[in-house]
ZAMARGU-4260 file (C-alpha; in steps of 0.2 Angstrom, whole numbers, plus 5000, padded with zeros to 4 digits):
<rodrens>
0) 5266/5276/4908 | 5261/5269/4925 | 5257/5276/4942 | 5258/5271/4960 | 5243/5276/4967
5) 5229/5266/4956 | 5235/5250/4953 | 5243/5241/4966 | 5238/5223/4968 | 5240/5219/4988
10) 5242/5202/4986 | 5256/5202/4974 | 5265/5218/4983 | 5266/5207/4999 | 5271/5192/4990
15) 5285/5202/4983 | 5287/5210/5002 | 5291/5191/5007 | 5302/5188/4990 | 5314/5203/4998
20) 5315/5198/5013 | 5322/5178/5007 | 5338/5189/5002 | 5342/5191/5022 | 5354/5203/5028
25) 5365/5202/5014 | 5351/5205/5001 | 5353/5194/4990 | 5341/5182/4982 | 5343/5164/4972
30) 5342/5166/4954 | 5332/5153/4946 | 5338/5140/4934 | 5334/5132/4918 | 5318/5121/4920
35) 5309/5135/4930 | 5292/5137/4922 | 5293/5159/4927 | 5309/5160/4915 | 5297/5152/4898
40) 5283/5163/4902 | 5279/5179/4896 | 5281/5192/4910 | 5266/5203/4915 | 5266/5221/4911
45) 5271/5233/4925 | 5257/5244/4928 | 5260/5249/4945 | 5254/5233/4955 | 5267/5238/4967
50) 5269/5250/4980 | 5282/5265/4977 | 5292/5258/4990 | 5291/5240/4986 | 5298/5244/4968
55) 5311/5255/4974 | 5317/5241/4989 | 5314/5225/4975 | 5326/5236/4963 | 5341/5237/4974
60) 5339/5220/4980 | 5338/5215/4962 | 5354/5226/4960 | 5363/5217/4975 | 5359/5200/4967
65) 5367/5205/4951 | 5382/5213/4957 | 5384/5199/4970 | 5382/5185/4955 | 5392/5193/4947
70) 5382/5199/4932 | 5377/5214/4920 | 5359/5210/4919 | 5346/5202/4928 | 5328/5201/4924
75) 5315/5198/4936 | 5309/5181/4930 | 5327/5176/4936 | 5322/5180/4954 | 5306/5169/4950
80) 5294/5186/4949 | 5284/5186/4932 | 5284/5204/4930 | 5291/5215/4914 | 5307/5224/4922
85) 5326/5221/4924 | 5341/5229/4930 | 5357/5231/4921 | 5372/5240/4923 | 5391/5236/4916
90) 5405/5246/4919 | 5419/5236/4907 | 5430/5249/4902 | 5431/5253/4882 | 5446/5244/4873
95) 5444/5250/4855 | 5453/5236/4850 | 5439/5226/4857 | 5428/5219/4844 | 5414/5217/4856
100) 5415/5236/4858 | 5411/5237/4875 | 5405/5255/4881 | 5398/5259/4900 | 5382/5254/4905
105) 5377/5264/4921 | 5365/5257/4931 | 5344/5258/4929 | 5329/5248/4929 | 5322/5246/4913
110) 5303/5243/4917 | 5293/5236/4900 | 5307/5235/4888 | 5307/5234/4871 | 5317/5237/4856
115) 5320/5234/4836 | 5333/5236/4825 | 5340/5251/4819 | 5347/5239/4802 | 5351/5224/4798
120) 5371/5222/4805 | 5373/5209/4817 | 5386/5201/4829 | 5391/5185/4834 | 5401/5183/4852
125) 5401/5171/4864 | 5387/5176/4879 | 5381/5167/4898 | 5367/5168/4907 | 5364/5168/4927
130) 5351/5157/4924 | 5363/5145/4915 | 5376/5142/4925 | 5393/5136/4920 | 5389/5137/4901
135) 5392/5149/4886 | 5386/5149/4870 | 5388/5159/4853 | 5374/5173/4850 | 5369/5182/4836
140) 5363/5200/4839 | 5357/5215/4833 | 5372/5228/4832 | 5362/5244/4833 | 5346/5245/4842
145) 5330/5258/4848 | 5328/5255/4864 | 5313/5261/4877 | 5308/5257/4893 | 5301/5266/4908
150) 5311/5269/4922 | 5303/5268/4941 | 5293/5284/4942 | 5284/5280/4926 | 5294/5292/4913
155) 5298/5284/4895 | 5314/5283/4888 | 5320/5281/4873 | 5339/5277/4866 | 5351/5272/4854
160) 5360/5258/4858 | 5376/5251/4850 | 5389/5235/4853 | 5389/5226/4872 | 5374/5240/4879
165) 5364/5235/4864 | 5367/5214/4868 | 5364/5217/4887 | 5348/5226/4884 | 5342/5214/4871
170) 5348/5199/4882 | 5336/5205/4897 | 5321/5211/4889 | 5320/5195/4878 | 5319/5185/4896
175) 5302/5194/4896 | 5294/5186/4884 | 5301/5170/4889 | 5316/5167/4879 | 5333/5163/4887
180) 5350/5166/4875 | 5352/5148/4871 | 5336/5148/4863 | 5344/5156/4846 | 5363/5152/4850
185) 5373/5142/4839 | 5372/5126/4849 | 5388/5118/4842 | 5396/5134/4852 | 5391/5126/4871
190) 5406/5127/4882 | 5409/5123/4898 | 5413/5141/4906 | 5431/5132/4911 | 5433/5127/4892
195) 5430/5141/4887 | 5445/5150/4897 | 5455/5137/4891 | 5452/5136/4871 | 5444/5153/4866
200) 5442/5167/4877 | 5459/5174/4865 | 5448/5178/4853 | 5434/5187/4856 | 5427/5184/4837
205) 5424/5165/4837 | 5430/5161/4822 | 5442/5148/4829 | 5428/5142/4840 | 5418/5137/4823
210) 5429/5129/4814 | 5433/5117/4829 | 5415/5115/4834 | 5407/5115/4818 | 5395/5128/4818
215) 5396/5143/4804 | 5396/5160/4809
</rodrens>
């Protein structure tokens, strides 16, 4: 658990007062791309370096960039700050003939994220990245996860998470440590976001997509 009134590095709190301020008007930052050193480093703990106030204005520009995008998830590597939180928030609607089973995913900062899986069932489905633009690629997950984090007044939480909100999380805290999607994907499944639409999007399992591309699910 962190504070706000111990820790706060001045230096990187105004370096983070300048990073707002490049989203303008509109609020909204440039999310950084593949080849950016920030997104294969491990992010710092968040100990408080920054002010109350800084957090809570870098959290809702963090939102803005996200929704604007548009995304689910966005980590703060991705806006080129080293530090261990993200935003995520999704509000697909449940289909429960959905494979993917999708469930709503109201919006929060999840500050030093972890998690671990509940057991060993897993999922594959397609997945993007912001920080990947234009391309899609098969993923293996964890179905059923543990997941904490602290929110922005320093509480820890701790929840169950099953199907998409489990991928989402899992997706954005591993960008902490310095791992993007394609890391782990299946890399025969790399499509063009356009090809994708086009040859298998109908199917939300891949299994079409494999036996095209020659990867095994």
């Amino acid at each position: 658990m962190f504070t706000h009134s111990t820790q706060v590095d001045s230096g990187l709190n105004k370096a983070v007062e300048r990073l707002i301020k490049t989203g303008g008007k509109e609020r909204i930052l440039p999310i950084v791309q593949l080849g950016e050193p920030v997104l294969r480093q491990r992010a710092v703990a968040y100990k408080g370096q920054l002010t109350k106030k800084t957090l809570t204005e870098l959290i809702e520009v963090m939102r803005t960039t996200m929704l604007d995008a548009p995304g689910v998830g966005l980590a703060a590597p991705q806006i080129g700050l080293g530090l261990a939180f993200a935003v995520i928030e999704d509000h697909v609607g449940n289909d429960d003939d959905d494979p993917r089973e999708f469930a709503e995913v109201p919006f929060h900062a999840i500050i030093n994220p972890s998690y671990k899986p509940l057991d060993a069932q897993t999922r594959s489905f397609y997945e993007g990245c912001l920080s990947f633009e234009g391309y899609q690629a098969v993923r293996q997950r964890w179905l059923n996860i543990a997941a904490s984090w602290e929110d922005e007044d320093g509480i820890r939480h701790e929840e169950e998470l099953h199907g998409w909100p489990a991928r989402i999380f899992q997706h954005e805290t591993d960008h902490l440590s310095g791992e993007v999607y394609i890391d782990r994907a299946f890399i025969r499944s790399l499509s063009s976001d356009e090809n994708l639409d086009d040859y298998w999007a109908q199917d939300p399992v891949p299994v079409a997509a494999a036996a095209e591309l020659g990867f095994d699910l």
